[in-house]
Structures are given as structure tokens and as C-alpha cells.
C-alpha positions in Angstrom: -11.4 -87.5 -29.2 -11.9 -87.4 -32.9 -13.9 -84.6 -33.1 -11.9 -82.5 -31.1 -8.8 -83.2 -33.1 -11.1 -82.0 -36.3 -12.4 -78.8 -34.2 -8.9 -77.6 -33.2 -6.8 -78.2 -36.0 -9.6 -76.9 -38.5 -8.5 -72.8 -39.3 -10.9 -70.6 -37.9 -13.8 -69.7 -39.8 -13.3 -66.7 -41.7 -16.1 -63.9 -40.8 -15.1 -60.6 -43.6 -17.3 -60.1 -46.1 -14.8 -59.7 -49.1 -12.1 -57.0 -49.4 -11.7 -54.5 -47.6 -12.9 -50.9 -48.6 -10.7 -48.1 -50.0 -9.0 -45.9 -47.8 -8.6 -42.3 -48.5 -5.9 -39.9 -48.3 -6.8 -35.5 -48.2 -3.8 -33.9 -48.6 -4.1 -29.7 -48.3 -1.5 -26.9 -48.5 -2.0 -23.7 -47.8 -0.4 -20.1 -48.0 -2.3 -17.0 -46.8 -5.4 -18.5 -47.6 -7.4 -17.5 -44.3 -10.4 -16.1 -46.5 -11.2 -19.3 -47.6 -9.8 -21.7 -45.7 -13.0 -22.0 -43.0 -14.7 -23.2 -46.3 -12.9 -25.4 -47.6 -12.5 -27.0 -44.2 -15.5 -27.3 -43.4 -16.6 -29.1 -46.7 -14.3 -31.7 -46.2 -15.0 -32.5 -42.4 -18.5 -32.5 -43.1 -18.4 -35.3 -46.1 -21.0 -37.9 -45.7 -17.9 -39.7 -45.8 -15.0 -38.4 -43.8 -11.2 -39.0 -45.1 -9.6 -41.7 -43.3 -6.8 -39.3 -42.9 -6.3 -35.6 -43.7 -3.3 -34.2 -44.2 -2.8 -30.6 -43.9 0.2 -28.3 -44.5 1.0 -24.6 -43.7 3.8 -23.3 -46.1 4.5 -20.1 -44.0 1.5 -18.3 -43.8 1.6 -14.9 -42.3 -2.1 -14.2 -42.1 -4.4 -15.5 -39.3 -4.4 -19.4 -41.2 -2.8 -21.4 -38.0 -5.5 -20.2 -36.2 -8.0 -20.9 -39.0 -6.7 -24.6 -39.0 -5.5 -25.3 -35.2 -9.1 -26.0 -33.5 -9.7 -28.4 -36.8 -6.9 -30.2 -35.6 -7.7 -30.7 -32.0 -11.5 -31.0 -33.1 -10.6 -34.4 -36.1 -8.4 -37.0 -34.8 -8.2 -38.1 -38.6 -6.4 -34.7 -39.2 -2.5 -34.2 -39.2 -1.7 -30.7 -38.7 2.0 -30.0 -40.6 3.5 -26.4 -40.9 6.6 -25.3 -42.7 8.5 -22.4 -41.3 8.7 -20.6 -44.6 7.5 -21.0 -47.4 8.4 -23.1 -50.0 6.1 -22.6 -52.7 2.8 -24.7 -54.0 4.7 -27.5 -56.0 7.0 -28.6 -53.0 4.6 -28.5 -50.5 2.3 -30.5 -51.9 5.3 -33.1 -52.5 6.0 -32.9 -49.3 2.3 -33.4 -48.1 1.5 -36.0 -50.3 4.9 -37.9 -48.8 2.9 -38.8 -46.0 -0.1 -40.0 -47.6 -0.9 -43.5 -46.8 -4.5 -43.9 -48.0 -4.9 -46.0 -51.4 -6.9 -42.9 -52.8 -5.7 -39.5 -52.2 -7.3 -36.5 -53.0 -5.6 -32.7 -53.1 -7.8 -30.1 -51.9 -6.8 -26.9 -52.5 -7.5 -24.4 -49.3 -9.1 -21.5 -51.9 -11.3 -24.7 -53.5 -14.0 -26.5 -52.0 -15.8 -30.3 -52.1 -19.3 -30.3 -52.5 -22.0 -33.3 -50.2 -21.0 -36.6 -50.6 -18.1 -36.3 -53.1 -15.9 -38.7 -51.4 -19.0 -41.2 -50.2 -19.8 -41.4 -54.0 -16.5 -41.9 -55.3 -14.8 -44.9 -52.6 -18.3 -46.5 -53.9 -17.6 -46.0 -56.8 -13.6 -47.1 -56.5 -14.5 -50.4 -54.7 -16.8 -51.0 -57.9 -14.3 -50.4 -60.4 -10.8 -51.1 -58.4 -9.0 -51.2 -61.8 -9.6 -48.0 -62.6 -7.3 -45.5 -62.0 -9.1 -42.2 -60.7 -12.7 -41.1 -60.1 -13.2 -37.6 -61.1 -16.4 -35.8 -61.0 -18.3 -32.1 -62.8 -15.9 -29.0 -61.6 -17.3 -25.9 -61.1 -15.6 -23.1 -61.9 -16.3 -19.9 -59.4 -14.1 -16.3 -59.8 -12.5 -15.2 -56.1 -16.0 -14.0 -55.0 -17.7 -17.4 -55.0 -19.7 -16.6 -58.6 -20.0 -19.3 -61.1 -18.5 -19.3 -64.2 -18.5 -22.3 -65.8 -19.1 -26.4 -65.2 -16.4 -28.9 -66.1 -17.3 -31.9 -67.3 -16.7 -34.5 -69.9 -17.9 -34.1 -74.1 -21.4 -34.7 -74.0 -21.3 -37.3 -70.9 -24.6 -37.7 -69.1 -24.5 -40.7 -66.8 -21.9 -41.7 -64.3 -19.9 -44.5 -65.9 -15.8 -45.9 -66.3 -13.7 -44.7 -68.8 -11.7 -47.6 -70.2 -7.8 -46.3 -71.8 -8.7 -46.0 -74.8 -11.7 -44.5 -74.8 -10.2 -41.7 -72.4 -8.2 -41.3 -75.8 -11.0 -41.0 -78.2 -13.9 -40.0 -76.5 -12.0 -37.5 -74.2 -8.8 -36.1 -74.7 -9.2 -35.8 -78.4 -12.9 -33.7 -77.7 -12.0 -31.8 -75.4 -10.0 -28.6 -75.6 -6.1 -28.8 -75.0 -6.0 -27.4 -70.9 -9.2 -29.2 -70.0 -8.7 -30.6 -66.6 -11.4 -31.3 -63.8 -8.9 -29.7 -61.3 -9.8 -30.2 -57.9 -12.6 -32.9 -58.9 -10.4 -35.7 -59.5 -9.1 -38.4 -56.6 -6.3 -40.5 -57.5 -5.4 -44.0 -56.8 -2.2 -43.7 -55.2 -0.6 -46.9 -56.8 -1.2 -45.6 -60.4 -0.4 -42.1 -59.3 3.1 -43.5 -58.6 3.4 -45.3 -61.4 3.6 -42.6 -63.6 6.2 -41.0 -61.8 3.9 -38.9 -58.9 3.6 -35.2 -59.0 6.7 -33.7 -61.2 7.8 -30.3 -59.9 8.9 -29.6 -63.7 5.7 -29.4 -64.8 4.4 -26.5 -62.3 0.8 -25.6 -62.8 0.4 -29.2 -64.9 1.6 -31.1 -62.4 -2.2 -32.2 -61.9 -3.3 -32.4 -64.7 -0.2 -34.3 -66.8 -0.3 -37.2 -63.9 -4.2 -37.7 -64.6 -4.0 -37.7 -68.3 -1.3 -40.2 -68.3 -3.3 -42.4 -65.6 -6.2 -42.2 -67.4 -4.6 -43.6 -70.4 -3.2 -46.4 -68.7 -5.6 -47.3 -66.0 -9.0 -45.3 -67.3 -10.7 -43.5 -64.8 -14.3 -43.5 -63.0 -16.6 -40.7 -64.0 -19.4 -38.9 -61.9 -21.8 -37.4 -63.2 -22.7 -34.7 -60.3 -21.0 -31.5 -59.5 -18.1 -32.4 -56.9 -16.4 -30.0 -56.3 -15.5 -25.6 -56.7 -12.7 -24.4 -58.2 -11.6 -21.1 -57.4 -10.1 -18.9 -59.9 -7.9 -16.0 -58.1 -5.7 -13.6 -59.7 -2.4 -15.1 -57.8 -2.9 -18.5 -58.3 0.1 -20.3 -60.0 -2.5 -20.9 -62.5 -3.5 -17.5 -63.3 -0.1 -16.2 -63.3 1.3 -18.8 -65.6 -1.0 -18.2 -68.2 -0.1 -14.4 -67.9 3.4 -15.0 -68.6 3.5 -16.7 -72.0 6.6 -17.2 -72.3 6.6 -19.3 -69.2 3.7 -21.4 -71.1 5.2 -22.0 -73.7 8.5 -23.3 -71.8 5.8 -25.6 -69.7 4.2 -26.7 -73.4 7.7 -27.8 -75.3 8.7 -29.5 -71.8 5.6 -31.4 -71.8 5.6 -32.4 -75.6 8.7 -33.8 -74.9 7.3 -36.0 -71.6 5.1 -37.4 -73.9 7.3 -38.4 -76.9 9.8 -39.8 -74.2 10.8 -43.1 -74.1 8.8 -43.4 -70.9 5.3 -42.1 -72.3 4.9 -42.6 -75.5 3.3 -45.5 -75.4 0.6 -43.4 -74.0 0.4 -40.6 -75.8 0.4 -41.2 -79.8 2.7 -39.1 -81.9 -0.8 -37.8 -83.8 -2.2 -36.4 -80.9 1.0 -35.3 -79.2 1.4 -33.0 -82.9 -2.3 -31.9 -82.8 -2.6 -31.3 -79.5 0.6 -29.0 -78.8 -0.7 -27.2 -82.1 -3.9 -26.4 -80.6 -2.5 -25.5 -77.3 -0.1 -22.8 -79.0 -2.8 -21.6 -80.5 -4.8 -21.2 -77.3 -1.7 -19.6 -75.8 -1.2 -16.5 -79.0 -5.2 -16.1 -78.8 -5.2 -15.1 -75.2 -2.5 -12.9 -76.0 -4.2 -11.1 -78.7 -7.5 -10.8 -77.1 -5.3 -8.7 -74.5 -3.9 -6.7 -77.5 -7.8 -6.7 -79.0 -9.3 -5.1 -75.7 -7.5 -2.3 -75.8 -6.7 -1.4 -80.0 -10.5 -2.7 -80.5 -11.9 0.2 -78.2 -11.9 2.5 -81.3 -13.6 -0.1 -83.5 -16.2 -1.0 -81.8 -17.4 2.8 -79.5 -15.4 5.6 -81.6 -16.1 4.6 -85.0 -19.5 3.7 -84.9 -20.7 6.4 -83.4 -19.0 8.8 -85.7 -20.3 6.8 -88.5 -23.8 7.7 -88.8 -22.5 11.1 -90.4 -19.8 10.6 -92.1 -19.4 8.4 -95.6 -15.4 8.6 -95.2 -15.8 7.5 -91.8 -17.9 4.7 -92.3 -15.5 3.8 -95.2 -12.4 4.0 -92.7 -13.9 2.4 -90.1 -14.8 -0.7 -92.9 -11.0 -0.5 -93.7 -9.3 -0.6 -89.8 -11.3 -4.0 -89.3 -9.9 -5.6 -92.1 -6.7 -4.1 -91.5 -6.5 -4.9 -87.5 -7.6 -8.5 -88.9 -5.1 -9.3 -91.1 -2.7 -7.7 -88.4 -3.8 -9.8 -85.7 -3.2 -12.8 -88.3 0.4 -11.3 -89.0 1.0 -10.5 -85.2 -0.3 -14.0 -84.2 2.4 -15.7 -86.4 5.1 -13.7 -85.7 4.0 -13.7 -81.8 3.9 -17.7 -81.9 7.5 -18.2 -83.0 8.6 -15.6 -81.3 7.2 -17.7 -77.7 8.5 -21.0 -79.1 12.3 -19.7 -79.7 12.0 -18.1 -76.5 10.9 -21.4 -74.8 14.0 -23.2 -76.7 16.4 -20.5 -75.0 18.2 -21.9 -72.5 17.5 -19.9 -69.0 20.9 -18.3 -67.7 
């Protein structure tokens, strides 16, 4: 009788074998991306680890992409298949799309971008290792719209996979690297944090990314991977691309953002020293690309016409000497007045 009253009022045994592992969230949107959608879906469904749910959106599309993305659907019970009737644009339907997110990871795929093998199996390790940390991001490669590489993303001088604590994200990454770095579509975010900092702010257009992982990396850190995870795609009519093309748009997107981080609600991330240096350097990024434009086409004469006339000619020679110190000094001149030009532009209120 005693040992039975020990036996069934003890609690049952308890069989798990610690916590539970990280879920993860995919959330995709896509507009009249057919040409590359097949890829990207395929990358992700084919992850050595598969999302524990994927979330994907049409915003409208007019091409053959609900066909594309239909016999996914039926094929992936882990895949929720949303369309919007027209389209809303990039910004709100990723809002929307990551409204529905459950995971405690989630990870925004674009449909022109792909993952590379094992991205996701390497980073929920990697986040069950180091729950603290905030996001696991991993080397970006940067392809044009034909698939060609360009460049590789990565951190300054980073060779091992490792954690990024706060303030080192501060010292050793944000401060090395140049103002727009971002690893794009190699990052995954812990929801929680993500939220924390206020989720994805439609404000900040083609930032929104990028703001929300510098400020969770300097409150949380981040995990870093040191493999290539994942393609970005750059395409002429990504918000990106046409952002960057309209200045004074970027520089409107720049002043808003200086002011994010000298608000009340970030500036305990975000020191006033770097907040000064850094929107410096990014205006300065902003009036070079401009004037390279300007350079490709006055430079023609410079660098073929001239030359070539050169060989016979002592005046020649002599002018062409004086137009490169003149067209250098101009660009100086131009890239001054062009600068404040942008920034009281930016300041106008829109009508």
C-alpha cells in the first residue's frame, strides 16, 4: 500500500532532453517574379533543413507566378499559399506576410534571391547554441539579374564562424564597414528581438532590412557564419536599385533615419559619434554615385578623344593636362554644391 501511494502521487518522469529547438518562420512576397521564382523555391524546399512553416504572398502578379507557386503549395504542407488581389507594393506585403509568422526565427526570402545548402540547418544550430543572440546572418553573394557574381558580403576581415556580442557589432563592424553594408537576404531574425525594435518600419523603404538588424545587433549581437548563404539578386527595378537612382529620395531616407537614431527610442544604441560620421559618409556615398554618372559621360573626351589626339599635338597635350584638373576641381565644386542641394531638398516638406 505504501509504495503505491509513492508510485501514483510521484509526477511522472520527465523524458525531453532540454528545450525545445528553434522554430523557423520563411516569409516570401512576390510580384512578377516568374523568372526566378522556380529558383528560389526550390532552394528553400530543398534545405537540409526545411522551414517549419513558409509563408508565401502574391502581391498581384500578372505574369505566370500563381502557377509557378500553386503545385509548391499542394506539393509542402509546411507552405501557406497567400495572394493579394492587387498589388500593394514590396513594404506592405511583406508586413502583411510577416503578420502571420509564428516561428521564433523568421527569415525573408526574396522571390528574385535565393538560399544556398544547408543555410537554415546551420543557422537553428547555430541559434539553439547562442539563444541570446539576436540574428544569425551568413556571406551574401551578390549576382546581377543574369545569375553572374559580383561580389561577396561578409564581415571586415572575419574568418571563422563565431557571435558578435553588442558592442563589438559597434566596433568591429558597423564602424569598418562602409555606410549601406548589409548582408541582405543572408540574415534570419529572432522574431522576439525583431519586435522589439519596433518590426519592419514602412518609413524606412528599401532600409527597412537593414535598420531593424543594425539596431538588433546592437542590442542583442548577432550569430555569424562564415559560408556563403545565400544570392542576392541585383535587378534594375528593385526598390533598391531605383532608390539609389533617385537621390533625392535617398537622401529623404538618410535624414529620416539620422533622426531614428538620435530619437529618444534608439539612441542608446546608436552613439551620437557614429550617427555624425556615419550619415557623413553615407552623403558622401550618395554625391559620388552621382558624379560618377556625370563622369561617364563628360570623361569620354578625357580619357578616348584627347589622348589620342595627343601624340601630335603639344597644345593638345597641354589642353588635355588642363580639362583634368579643371573637370577635378569641378567635380569637387559640383559635389558640394550637389550635396546641399540633396539635403535642402530632403528637408522640403512633400506637398
Amino acid at each position: 500500500w505504501y509504495s503505491w501511494l509513492i508510485l501514483h502521487t510521484m509526477s511522472p518522469p520527465d523524458f525531453t532532453e532540454g528545450p525545445r529547438p528553434p522554430t523557423l518562420s520563411v516569409v516570401m512576397c512576390n510580384y512578377n517574379h516568374g523568372r526566378y521564382l522556380a529558383r528560389a523555391l526550390d532552394a528553400i524546399t530543398s534545405q537540409s533543413r526545411t522551414p517549419d512553416e513558409f509563408i508565401i504572398l502574391d502581391d498581384g502578379s500578372t505574369d505566370q507566378s500563381v502557377s509557378i507557386i500553386e503545385p509548391y503549395a499542394q506539393r509542402c504542407s509546411y507552405i501557406r499559399f497567400l495572394r493579394n488581389e492587387r498589388n500593394t507594393g514590396a513594404v506592405a506585403a511583406v508586413q502583411r506576410a510577416f503578420g502571420t509568422a509564428t516561428g521564433d526565427y523568421v527569415y525573408f526570402g526574396a522571390a528574385d534571391d535565393y538560399v544556398l545548402p544547408d543555410f537554415f540547418e546551420k543557422s537553428m544550430v547555430m541559434a539553439a547554441q547562442y539563444p541570446q543572440a539576436g540574428s544569425v546572418v551568413g556571406e551574401c553573394v551578390v549576382i546581377d539579374a543574369d545569375g553572374r557574381e559580383r561580389t561577396v558580403l561578409t564581415g571586415p576581415g572575419w574568418t571563422t564562424s563565431m557571435i558578435i556580442n553588442p558592442r563589438a557589432v559597434l566596433t568591429d563592424y558597423l564602424c569598418k564597414v562602409p555606410p549601406t553594408h548589409s548582408f541582405v537576404a543572408a540574415v534570419i531574425y529572432r522574431r522576439s528581438c525583431l519586435l522589439d525594435v519596433g518590426g519592419l518600419r514602412p518609413e524606412l523603404e528599401f532600409w527597412i532590412d537593414t535598420f531593424a538588424f543594425r539596431a538588433i545587433g546592437l542590442k542583442y549581437g548577432f550569430c555569424f557564419l562564415n559560408h556563403r548563404c545565400a544570392c542576392w539578386r541585383v535587378t534594375p527595378g528593385s526598390l533598391c536599385q531605383i532608390t539609389i537612382n533617385d537621390p533625392k529620395r535617398e537622401f529623404r531616407i538618410l535624414q529620416h533615419l539620422e533622426r531614428m537614431m538620435r530619437s529618444d527610442e534608439f539612441r542608446g544604441l546608436f552613439p551620437a559619434e557614429y550617427v555624425a560620421r556615419w550619415s557623413h559618409d553615407y552623403q558622401y556615398e550618395i554625391v559620388q554615385r552621382v558624379l560618377e554618372r556625370y563622369a561617364s559621360g563628360v570623361g569620354a573626351a578625357n580619357t578616348e578623344l584627347w589622348p589620342n589626339l595627343g601624340g601630335r599635338f603639344w597644345l593638345v597635350r597641354a589642353f588635355h593636362w588642363g580639362l583634368r584638373r579643371f573637370d577635378d576641381l569641378y567635380r569637387k565644386f559640383l559635389g558640394t554644391l550637389l550635396k546641399n542641394s540633396l539635403s535642402r531638398s530632403a528637408r522640403r516638406p512633400s506637398k
